[in-house]
CHARMM-style PDB file with segment names, atoms N, HN, CA, C and O in Angstrom:
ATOM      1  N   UNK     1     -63.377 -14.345  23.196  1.00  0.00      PROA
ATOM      2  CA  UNK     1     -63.985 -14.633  21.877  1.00  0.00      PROA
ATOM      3  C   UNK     1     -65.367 -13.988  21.803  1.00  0.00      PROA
ATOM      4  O   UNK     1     -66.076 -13.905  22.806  1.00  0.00      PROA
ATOM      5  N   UNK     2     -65.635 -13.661  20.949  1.00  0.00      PROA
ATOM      6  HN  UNK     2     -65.058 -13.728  20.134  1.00  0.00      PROA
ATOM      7  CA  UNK     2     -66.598 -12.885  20.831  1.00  0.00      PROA
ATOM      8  C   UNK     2     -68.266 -13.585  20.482  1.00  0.00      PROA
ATOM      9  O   UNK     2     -68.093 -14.681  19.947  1.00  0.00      PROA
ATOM     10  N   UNK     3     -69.294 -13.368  20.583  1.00  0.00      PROA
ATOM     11  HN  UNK     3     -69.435 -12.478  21.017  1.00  0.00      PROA
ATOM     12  CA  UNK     3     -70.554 -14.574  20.423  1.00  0.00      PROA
ATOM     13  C   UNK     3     -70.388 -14.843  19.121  1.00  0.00      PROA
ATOM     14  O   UNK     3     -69.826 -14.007  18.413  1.00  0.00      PROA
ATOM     15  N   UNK     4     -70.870 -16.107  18.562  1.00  0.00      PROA
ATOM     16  HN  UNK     4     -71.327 -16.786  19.137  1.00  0.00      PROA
ATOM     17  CA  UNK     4     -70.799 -16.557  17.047  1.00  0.00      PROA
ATOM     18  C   UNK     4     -72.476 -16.257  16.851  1.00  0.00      PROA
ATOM     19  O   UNK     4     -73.432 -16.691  17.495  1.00  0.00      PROA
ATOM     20  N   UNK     5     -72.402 -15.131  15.436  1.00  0.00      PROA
ATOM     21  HN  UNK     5     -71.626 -14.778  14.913  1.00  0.00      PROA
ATOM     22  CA  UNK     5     -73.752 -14.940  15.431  1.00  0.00      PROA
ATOM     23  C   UNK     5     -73.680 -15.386  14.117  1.00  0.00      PROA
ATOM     24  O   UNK     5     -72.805 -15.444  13.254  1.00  0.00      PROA
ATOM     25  N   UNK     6     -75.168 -15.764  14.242  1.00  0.00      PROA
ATOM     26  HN  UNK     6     -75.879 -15.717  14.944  1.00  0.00      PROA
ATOM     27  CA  UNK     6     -76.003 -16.483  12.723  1.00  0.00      PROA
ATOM     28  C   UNK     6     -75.147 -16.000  11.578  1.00  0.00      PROA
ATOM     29  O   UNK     6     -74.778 -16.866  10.785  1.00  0.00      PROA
ATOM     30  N   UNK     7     -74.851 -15.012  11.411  1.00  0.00      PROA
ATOM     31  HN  UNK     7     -75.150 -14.309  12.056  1.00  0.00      PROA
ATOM     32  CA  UNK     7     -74.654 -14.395  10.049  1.00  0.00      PROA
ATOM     33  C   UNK     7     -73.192 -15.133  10.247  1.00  0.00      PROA
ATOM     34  O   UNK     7     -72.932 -16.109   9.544  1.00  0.00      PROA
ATOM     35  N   UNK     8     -72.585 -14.823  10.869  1.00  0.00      PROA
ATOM     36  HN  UNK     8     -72.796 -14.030  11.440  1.00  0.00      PROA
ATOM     37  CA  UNK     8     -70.981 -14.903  10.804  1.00  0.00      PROA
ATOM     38  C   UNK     8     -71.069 -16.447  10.835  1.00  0.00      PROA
ATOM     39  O   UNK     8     -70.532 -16.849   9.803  1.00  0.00      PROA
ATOM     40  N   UNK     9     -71.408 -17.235  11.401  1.00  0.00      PROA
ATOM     41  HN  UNK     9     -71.844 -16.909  12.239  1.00  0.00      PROA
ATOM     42  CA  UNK     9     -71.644 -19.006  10.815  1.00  0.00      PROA
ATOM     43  C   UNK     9     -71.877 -19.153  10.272  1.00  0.00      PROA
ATOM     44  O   UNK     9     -71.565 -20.279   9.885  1.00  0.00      PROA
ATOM     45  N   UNK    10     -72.498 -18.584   9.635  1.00  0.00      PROA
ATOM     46  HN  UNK    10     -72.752 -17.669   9.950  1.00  0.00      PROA
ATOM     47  CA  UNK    10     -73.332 -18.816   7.787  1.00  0.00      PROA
ATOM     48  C   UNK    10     -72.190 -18.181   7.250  1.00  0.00      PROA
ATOM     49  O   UNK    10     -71.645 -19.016   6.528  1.00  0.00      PROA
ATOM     50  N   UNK    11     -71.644 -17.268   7.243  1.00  0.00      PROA
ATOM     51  HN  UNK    11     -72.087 -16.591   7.830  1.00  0.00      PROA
ATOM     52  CA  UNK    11     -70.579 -16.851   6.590  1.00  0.00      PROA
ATOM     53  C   UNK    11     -68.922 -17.876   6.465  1.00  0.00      PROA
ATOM     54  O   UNK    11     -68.153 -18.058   5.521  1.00  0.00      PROA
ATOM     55  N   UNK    12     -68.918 -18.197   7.427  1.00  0.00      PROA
ATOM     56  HN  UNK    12     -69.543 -18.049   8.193  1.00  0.00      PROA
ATOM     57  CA  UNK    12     -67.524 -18.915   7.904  1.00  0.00      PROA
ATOM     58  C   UNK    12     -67.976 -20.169   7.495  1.00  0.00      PROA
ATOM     59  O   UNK    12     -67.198 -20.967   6.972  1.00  0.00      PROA
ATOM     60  N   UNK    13     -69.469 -20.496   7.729  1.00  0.00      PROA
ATOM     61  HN  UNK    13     -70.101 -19.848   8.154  1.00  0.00      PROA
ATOM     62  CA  UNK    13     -69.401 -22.019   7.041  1.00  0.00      PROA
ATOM     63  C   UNK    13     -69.270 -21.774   5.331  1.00  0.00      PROA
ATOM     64  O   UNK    13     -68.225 -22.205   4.843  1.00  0.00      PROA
ATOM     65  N   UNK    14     -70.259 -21.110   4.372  1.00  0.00      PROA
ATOM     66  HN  UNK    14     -71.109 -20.761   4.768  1.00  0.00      PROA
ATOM     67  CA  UNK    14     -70.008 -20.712   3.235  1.00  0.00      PROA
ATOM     68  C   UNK    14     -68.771 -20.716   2.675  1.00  0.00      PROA
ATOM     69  O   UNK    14     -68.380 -21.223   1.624  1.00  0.00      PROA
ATOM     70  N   UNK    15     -68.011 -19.874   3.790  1.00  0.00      PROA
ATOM     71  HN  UNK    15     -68.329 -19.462   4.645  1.00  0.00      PROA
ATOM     72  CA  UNK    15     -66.271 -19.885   2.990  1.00  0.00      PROA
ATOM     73  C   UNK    15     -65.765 -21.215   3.001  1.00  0.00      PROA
ATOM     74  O   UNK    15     -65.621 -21.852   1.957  1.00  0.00      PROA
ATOM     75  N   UNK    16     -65.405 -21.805   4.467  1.00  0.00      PROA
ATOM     76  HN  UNK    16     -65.522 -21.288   5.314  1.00  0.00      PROA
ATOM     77  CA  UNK    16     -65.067 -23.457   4.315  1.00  0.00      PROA
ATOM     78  C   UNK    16     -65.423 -24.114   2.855  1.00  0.00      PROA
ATOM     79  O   UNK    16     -64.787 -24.556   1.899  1.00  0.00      PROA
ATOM     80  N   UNK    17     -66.705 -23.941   3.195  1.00  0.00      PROA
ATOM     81  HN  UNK    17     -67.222 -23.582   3.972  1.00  0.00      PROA
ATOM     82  CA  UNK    17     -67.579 -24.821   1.800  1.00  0.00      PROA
ATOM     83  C   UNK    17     -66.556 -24.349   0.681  1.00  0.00      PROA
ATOM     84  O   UNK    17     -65.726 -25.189   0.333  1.00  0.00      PROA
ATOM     85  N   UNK    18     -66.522 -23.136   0.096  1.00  0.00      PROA
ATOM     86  HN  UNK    18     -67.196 -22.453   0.378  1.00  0.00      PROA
ATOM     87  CA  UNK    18     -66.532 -22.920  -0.850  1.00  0.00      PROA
ATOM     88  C   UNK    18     -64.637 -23.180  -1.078  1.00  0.00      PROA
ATOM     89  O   UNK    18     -64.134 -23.310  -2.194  1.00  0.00      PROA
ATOM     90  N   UNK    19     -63.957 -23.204   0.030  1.00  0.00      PROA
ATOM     91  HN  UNK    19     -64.366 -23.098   0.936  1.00  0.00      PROA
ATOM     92  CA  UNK    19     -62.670 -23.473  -0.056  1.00  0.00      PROA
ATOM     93  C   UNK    19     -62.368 -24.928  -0.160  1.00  0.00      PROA
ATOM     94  O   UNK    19     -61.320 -25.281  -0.700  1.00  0.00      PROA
ATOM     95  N   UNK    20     -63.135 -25.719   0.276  1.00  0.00      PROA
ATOM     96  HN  UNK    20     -63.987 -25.432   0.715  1.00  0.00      PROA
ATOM     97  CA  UNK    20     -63.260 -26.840   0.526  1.00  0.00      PROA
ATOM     98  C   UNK    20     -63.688 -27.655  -0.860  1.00  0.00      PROA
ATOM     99  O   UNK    20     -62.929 -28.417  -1.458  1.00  0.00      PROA
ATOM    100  N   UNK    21     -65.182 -27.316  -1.290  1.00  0.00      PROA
ATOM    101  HN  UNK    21     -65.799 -26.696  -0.804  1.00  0.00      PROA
ATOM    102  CA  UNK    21     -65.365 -27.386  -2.401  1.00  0.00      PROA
ATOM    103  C   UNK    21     -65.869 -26.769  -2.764  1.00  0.00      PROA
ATOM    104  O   UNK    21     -66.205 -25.956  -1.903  1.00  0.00      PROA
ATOM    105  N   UNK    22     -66.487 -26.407  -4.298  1.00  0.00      PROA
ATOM    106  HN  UNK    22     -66.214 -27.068  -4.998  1.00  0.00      PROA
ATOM    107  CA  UNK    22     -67.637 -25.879  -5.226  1.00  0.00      PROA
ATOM    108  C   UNK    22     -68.965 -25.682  -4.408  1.00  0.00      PROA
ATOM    109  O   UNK    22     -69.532 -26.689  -3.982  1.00  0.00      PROA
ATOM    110  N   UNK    23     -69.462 -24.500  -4.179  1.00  0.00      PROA
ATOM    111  HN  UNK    23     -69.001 -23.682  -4.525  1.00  0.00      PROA
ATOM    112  CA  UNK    23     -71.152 -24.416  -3.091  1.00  0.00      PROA
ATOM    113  C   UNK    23     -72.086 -24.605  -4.521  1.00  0.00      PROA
ATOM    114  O   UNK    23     -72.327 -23.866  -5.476  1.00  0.00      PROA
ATOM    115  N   UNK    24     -72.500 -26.078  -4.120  1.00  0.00      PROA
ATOM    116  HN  UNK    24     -72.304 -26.678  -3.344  1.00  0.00      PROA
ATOM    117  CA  UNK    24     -73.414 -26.482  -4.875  1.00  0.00      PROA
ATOM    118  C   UNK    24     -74.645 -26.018  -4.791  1.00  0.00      PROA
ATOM    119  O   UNK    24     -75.346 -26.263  -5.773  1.00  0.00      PROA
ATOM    120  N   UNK    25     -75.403 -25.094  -3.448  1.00  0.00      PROA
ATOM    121  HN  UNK    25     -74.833 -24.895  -2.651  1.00  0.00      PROA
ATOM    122  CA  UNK    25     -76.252 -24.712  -3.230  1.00  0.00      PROA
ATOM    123  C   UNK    25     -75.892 -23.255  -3.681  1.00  0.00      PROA
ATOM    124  O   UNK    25     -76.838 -22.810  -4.330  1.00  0.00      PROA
ATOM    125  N   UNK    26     -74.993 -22.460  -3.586  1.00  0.00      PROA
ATOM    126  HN  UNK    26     -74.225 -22.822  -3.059  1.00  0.00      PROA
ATOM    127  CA  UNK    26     -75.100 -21.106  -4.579  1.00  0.00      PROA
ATOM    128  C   UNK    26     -74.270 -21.042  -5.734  1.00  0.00      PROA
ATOM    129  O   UNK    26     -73.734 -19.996  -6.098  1.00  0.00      PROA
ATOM    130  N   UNK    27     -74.161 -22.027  -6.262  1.00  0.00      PROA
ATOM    131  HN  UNK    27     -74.596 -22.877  -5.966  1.00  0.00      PROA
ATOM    132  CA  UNK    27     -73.422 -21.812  -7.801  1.00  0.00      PROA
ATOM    133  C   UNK    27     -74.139 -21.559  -8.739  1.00  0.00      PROA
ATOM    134  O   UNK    27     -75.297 -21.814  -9.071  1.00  0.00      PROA
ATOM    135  N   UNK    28     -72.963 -20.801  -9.289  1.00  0.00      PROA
ATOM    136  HN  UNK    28     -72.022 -20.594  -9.019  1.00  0.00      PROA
ATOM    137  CA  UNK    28     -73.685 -19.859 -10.114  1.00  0.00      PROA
ATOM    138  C   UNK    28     -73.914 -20.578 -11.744  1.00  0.00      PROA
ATOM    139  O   UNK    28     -73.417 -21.669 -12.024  1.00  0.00      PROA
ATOM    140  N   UNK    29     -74.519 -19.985 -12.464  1.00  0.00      PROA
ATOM    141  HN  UNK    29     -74.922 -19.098 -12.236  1.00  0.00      PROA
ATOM    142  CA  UNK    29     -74.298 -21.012 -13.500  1.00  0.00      PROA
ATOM    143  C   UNK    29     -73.402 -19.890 -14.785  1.00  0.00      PROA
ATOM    144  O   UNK    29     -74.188 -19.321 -15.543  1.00  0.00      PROA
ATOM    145  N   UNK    30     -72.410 -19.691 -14.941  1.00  0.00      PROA
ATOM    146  HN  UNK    30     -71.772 -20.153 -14.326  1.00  0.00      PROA
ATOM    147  CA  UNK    30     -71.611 -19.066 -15.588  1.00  0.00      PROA
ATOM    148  C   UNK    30     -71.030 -20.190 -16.441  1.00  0.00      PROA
ATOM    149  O   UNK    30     -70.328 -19.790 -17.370  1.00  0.00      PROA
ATOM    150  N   UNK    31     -71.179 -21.582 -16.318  1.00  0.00      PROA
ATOM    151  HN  UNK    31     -71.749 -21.907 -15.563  1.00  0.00      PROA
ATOM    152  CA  UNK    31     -70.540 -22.213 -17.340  1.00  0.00      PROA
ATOM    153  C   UNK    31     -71.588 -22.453 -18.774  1.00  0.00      PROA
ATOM    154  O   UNK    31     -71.450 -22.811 -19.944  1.00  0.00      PROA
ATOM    155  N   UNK    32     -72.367 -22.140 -18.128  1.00  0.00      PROA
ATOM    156  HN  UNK    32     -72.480 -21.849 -17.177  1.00  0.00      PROA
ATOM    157  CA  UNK    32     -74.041 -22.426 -19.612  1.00  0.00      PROA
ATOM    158  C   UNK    32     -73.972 -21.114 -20.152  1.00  0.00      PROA
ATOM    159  O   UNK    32     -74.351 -19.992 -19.816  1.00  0.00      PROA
ATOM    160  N   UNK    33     -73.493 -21.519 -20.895  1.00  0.00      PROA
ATOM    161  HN  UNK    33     -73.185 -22.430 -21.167  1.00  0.00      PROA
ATOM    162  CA  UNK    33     -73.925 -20.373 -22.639  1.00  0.00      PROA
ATOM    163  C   UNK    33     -75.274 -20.383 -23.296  1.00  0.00      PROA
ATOM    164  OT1 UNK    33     -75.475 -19.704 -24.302  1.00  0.00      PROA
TER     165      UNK     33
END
């Protein structure tokens, strides 16, 4: 296995999140008109 670097945990956690649920910390605001 290869080292888990910062970026790629931040990345792999982000996706979870965002598969998991809505990333409330980078959502975007596309629903406000």
């Amino acid at each position: 296995m290869l080292p888990a670097h910062p970026g790629l945990l931040l990345l792999s956690f982000l996706f979870l999140a965002d598969a998991d649920s809505p990333p409330k910390f980078t959502r975007i605001p596309e629903n406000q008109t």
